[in-house]
C-alpha positions in Angstrom: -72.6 9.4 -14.0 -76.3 10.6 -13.7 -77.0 7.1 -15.7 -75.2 5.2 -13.2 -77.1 6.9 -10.1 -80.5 6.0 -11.6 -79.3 2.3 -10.8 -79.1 3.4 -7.1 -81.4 0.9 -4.9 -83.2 3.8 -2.7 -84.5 1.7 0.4 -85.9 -1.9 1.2 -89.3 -3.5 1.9 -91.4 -6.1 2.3 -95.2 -6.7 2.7 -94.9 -5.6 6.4 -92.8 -2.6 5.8 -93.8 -0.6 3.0 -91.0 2.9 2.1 -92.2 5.9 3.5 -93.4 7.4 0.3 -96.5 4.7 0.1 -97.4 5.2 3.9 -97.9 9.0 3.2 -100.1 7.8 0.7 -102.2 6.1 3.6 -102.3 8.9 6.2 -105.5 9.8 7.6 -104.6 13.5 7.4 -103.2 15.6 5.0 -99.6 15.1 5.0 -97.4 18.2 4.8 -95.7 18.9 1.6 -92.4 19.0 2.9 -92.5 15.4 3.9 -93.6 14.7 0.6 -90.9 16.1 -1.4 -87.9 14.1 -2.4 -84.5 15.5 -2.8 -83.0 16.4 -5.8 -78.8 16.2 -5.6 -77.5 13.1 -6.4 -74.8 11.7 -4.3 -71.8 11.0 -5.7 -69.1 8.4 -5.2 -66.5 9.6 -3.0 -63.3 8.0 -0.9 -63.0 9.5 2.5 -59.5 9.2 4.0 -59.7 8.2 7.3 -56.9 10.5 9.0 -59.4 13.4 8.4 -60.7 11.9 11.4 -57.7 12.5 13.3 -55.3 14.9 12.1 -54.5 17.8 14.0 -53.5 19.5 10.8 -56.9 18.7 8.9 -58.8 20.0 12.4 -56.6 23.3 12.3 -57.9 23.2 8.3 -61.6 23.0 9.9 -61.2 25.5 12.4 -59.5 28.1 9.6 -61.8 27.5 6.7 -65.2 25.9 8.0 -65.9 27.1 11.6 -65.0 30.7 10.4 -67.0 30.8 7.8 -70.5 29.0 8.2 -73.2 29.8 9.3 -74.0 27.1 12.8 -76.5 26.8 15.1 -75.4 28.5 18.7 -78.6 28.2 20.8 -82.3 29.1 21.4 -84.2 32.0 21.9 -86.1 30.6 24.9 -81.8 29.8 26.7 -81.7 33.7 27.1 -85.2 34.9 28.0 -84.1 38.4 29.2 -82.6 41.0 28.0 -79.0 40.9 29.7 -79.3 37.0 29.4 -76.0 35.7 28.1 -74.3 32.0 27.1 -70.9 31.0 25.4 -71.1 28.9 22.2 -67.7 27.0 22.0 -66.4 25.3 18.9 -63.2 23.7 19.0 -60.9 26.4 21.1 -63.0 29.5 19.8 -65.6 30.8 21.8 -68.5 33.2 21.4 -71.2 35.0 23.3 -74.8 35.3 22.8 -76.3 38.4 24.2 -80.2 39.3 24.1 -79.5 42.9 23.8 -83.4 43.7 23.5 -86.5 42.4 24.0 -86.4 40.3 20.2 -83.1 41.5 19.7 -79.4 39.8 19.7 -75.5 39.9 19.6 -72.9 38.0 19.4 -69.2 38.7 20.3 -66.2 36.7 20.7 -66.1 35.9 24.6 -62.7 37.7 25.1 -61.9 40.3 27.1 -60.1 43.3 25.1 -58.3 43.9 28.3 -55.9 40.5 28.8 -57.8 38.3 27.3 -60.3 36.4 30.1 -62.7 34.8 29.1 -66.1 36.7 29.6 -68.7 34.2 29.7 -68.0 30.7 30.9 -72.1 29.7 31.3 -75.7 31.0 31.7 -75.7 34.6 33.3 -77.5 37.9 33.4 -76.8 41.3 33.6 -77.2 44.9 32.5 -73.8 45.3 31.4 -70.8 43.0 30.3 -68.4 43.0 33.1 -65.0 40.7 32.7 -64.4 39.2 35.9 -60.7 39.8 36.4 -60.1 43.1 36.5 -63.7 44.5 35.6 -63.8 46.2 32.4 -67.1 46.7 31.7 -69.3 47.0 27.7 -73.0 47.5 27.1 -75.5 45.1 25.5 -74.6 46.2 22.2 -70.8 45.8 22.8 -69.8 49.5 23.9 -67.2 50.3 26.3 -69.2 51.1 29.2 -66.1 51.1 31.7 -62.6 51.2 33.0 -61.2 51.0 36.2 -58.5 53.5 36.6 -59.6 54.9 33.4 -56.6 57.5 33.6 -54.2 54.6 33.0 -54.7 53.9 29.5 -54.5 56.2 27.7 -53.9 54.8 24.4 -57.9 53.2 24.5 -59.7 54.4 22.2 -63.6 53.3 23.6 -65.2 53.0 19.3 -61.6 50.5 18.6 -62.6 48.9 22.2 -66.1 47.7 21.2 -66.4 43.9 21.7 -65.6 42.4 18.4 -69.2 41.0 17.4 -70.3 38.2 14.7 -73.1 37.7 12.2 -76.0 36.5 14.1 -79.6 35.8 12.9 -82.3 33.9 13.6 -85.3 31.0 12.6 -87.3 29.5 14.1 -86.4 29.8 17.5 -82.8 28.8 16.9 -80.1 31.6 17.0 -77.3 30.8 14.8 -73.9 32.8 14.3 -71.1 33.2 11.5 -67.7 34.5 12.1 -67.3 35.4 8.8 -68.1 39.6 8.2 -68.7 38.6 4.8 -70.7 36.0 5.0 -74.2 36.2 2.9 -77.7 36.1 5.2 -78.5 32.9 6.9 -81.5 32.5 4.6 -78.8 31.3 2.1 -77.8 28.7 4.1 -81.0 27.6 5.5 -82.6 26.4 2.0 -85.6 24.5 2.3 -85.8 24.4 6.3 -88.1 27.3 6.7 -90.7 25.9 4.1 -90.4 22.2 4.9 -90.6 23.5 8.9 -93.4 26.1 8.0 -96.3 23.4 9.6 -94.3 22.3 12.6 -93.4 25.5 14.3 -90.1 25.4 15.8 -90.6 28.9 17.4 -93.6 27.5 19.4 -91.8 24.9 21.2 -89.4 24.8 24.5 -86.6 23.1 25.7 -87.8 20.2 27.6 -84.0 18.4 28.3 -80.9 19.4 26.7 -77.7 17.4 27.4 -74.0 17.9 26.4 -72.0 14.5 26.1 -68.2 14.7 26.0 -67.6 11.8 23.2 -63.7 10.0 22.7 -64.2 10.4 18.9 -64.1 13.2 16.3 -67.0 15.5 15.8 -67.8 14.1 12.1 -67.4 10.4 13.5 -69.9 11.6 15.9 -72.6 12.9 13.7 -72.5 10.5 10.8 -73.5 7.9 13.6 -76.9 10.1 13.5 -77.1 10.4 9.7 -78.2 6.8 8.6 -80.5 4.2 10.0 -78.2 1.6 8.5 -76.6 0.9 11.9 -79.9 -0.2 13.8 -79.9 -3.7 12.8 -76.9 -4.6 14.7 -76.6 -1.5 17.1 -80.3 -1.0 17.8 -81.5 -4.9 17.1 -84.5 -4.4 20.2 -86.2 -1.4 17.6 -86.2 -3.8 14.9 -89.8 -5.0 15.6 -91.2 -1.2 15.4 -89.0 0.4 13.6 -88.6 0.5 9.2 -84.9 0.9 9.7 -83.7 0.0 6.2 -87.3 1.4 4.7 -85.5 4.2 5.7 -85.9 7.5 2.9 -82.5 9.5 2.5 -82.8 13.1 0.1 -80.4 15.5 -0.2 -81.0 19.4 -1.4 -78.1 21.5 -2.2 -78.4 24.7 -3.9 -74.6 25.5 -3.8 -75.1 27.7 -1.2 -77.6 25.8 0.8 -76.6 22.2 1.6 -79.9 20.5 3.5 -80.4 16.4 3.9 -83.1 14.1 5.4 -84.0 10.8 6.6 -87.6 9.6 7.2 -88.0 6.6 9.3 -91.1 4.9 9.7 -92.5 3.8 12.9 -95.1 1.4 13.8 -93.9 -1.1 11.4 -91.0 -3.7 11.5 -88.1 -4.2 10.2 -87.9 -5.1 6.8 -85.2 -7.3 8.0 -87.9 -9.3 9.8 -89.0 -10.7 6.8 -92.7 -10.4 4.9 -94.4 -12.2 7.6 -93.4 -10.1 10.5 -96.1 -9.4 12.8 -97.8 -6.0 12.4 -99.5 -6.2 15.3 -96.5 -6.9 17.5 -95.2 -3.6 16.1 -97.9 -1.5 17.3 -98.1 -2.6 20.6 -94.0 -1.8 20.4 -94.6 1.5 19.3 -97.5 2.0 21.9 -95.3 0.8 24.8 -92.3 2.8 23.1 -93.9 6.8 23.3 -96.0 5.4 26.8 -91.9 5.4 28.3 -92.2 9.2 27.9 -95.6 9.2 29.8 -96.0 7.5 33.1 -98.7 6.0 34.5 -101.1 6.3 31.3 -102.4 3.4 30.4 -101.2 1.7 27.3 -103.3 0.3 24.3 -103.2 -2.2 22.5 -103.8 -2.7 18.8 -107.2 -3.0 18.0 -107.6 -5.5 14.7 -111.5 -4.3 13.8 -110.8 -0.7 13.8 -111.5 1.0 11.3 -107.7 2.6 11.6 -104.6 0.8 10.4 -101.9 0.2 13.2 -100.1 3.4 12.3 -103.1 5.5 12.8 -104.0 4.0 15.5 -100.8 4.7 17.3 -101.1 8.2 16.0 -104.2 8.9 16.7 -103.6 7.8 20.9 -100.9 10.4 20.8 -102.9 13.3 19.9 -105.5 12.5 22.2 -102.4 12.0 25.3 -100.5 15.4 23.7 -103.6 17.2 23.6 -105.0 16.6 27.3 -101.2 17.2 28.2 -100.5 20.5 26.4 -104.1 21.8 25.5 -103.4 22.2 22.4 -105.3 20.8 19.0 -103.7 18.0 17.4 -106.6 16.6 15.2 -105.1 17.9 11.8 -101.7 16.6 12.6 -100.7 14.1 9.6 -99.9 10.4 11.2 -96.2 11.0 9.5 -95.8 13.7 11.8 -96.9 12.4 15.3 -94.9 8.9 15.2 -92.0 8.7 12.6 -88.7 10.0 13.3 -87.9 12.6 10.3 -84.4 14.2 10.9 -83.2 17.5 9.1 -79.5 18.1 8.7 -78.1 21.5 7.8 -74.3 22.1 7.1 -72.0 21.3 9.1 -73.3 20.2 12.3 -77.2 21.3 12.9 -79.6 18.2 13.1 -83.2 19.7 13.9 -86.1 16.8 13.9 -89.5 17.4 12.5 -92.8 15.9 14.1 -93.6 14.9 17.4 -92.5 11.0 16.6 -88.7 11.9 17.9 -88.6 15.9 18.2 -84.6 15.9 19.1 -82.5 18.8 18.3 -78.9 17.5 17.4 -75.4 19.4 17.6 -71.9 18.0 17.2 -68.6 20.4 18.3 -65.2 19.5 18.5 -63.9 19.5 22.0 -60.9 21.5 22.2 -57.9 20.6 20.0 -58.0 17.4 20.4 -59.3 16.0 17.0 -60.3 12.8 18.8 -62.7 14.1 20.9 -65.9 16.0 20.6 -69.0 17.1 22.0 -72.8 16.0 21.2 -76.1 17.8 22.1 -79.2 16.9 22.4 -82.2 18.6 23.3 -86.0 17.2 23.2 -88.5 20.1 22.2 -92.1 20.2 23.2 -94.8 22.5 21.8 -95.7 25.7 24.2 -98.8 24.3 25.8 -102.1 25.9 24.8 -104.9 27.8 26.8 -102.8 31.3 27.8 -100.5 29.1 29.7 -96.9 30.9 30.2 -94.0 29.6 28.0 -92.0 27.3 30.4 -88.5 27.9 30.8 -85.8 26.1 28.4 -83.7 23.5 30.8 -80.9 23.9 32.3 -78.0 21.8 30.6 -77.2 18.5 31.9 -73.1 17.6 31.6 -72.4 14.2 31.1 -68.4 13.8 30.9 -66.7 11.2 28.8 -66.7 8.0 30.7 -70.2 8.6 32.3 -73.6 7.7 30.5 -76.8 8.4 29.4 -78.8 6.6 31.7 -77.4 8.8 34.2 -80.1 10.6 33.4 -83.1 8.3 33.4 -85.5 11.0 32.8 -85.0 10.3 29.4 -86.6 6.9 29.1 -85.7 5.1 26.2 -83.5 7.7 24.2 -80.8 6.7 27.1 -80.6 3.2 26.3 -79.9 4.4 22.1 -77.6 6.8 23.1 -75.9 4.6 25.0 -75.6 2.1 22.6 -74.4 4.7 20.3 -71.6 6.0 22.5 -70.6 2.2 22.7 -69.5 2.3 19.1 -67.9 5.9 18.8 -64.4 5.3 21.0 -64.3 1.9 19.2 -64.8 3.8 15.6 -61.9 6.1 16.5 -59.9 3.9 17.4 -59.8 1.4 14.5 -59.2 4.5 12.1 -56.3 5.7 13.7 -55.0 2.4 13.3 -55.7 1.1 10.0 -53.9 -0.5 7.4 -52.3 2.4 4.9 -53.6 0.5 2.0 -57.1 0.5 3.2 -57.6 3.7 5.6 -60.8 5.1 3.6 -64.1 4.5 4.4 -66.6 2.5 2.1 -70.0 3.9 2.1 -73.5 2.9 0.8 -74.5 4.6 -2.0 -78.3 4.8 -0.6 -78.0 4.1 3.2 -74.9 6.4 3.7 -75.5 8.5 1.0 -75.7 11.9 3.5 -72.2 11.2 5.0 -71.0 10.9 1.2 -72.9 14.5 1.1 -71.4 15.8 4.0 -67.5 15.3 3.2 -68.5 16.5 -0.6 -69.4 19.7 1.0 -66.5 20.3 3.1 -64.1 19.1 0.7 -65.8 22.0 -1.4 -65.6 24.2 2.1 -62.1 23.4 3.0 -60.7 24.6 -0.8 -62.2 27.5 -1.2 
């Protein structure tokens, strides 16, 4: 077996498009180690039966052994800024509440009251206490019984057995993350190289700058591994092909057995290998340039310069320290080229996608919606860096809804990422649909063994979940 994966093809080039590992070699700063570290589980064959994808009984699986059990990402520190500040994380028909108890300090309970069973947190809210909103019972920040109306009528309550049932909950970088399970081992366990691979990027220092919730007609894992490969962007993406090193694309998995981390790196500022060995690089410059100007208005917009002493890459790099820098007052100068244009995607088990470097800095989440295996939720936020110079931290945004049949560009703020979700969205209802009716004899899917080789990863690991 270990023979047979050495044959594995691991990305394509061509003169215009070299793989990611030679452009580090070419950066005009020093490139973080992290980005230069390749992964070190090898993917193995697998066949994935489609009705996974649809069965209520294999989501009722999902919801007893994996979402139970893990250790997910739940929200940011910057969503609940004071202490009182509250917000429901929902997965599937369980649901949670975050709680800043303190001033670094927070809990998690389930969002039910211990009363008849309302549901105490249905959004962003505040308050000294936890009050349920049907018949007010009433616990403290840490998830004492503060209160009863008409205490004299029960009883039978005992206030230490009526403490709100709480959940792991710890923190990194900024991101709060919970686990249901009381047994569950520390979330460094599960985190495995995020925190050292993350170390020069700072997730803690950085804000919520959008964060939308997309209702999606297909299930949750469809939904992700549309985010896990680059393989799709030659036929989904086709107008990115002249700036983007789509199937260049690096892929590395780590997985300690308790930690179970993948990557892609995607180059930017480079074409398509698909374009051929004569595609222009100049063309795909001036695509980048025009690409990260979308996200600042009114700038002007170079153009690539052929006598500099830069290559194309760092001189689209470069342009966006100088823009990030006036715009945030902060020092970019030692910031590797890798990190200010190329889109570098981290995944954690089971459904955490944090990005690393300010070439796409997207934070990704996929839920299931309800009970309905067929439908499920995506997230995405864009993080900024906290701007320099004293300036406050700027609160996190408020989350923008978008509901199943509406789009992306219905919020145009968003510039260009609209467009790619939306031509992602495009393909997910069509996805579910063709699985739930294929032909018995050929409902699996057939994945790349380089390309799709983070899916394979994925359903290895919750195989192993789901058995245990």
């Amino acid at each position: 077996m270990a023979g047979d994966e050495l044959k594995v093809v691991r990305g394509f080039s061509s003169k215009a498009s070299p793989l990611p590992q030679d452009l580090l070699k070419a950066d005009t700063r020093e490139v973080p180690a992290g980005l230069l570290a390749t992964g070190t589980y090898p993917s193995a064959d697998k066949t994935i039966a489609l009705n996974r994808y649809c069965s209520p009984e294999f989501a009722q699986l999902e919801k007893e052994k994996l979402w139970k059990k893990v250790w997910q990402f739940a929200c940011r520190e910057e969503d609940i800024p004071n202490v009182g500040d509250r917000i429901p994380y929902t997965v599937g028909d369980l649901s949670f509440m975050i709680v800043r108890s303190g001033p670094s300090s927070f809990r998690a309970f389930y969002n039910t009251c211990l009363h008849r069973g309302t549901r105490l947190c249905d959004g962003m809210s505040s308050g000294e206490s936890v009050r349920c909103p049907f018949h007010a019972w009433e616990w403290n920040l840490d998830g004492s019984l503060k209160n009863i109306p008409s205490r004299w009528d029960f009883p039978k309550v005992d206030s230490e057995k009526y403490r709100l049932p709480d959940v792991k909950c710890e923190t990194w970088g900024g991101f709060i993350f919970v686990n249901p399970d009381p047994d569950a081992a520390p979330l460094s366990k599960a985190l495995g190289v995020l925190p050292e691979h993350f170390a020069s990027f700072n997730p803690a220092e950085r804000f919520t700058a959008f964060h939308i919730r997309k209702k999606v007609r297909a299930n949750w894992k469809i939904t992700m591994e549309a985010f896990l490969e680059s393989y799709h962007v030659v036929e989904t993406h086709t107008e990115s092909l002249g700036f983007t090193g789509d199937a260049s694309t690096q892929y590395d998995v780590w997985d300690d057995g308790a930690s179970h981390i993948s990557r892609l790196i995607t180059p930017s500022a480079i074409p398509s290998p698909h374009l051929g060995d004569h595609a222009s690089v100049a063309d795909a410059v001036n695509q980048a340039f025009q690409a990260f100007a979308l996200a600042m208005p009114g700038v002007p917009v170079p153009q690539y310069d052929p006598a500099s002493r830069l290559n194309g890459r760092a001189q689209v790099a470069e342009w966006r320290r100088q823009m990030m820098g006036a715009g945030l007052g902060r020092d970019f100068s030692n910031v590797s080229d890798a990190t200010m244009i190329d889109s570098i995607q981290y995944y954690m088990f089971p459904n955490f996608c944090p990005w690393f470097g300010e070439g796409l800095p997207l934070v990704y989440q996929f839920l299931p919606h309800g009970d309905n295996p067929n439908e499920s939720i995506m997230s995405v936020r864009l993080t900024v860096p906290v701007p320099g110079g004293g300036a406050p931290r700027p609160p996190s945004a408020p989350i923008r809804e978008i509901d199943f049949d509406e789009r992306f560009d219905a919020v145009p703020e968003i510039g260009l990422l609209a467009i790619i979700f939306d031509q992602d969205m495009g393909n997910l209802p069509r996805v579910q649909a063709g699985l739930r009716g294929a032909e018995p004899g050929h409902a699996f899917a057939t994945l790349g063994r380089y390309q799709e080789q983070r899916i394979r990863h994925f359903h290895d690991v919750l195989d192993r979940t789901l058995e245990a």
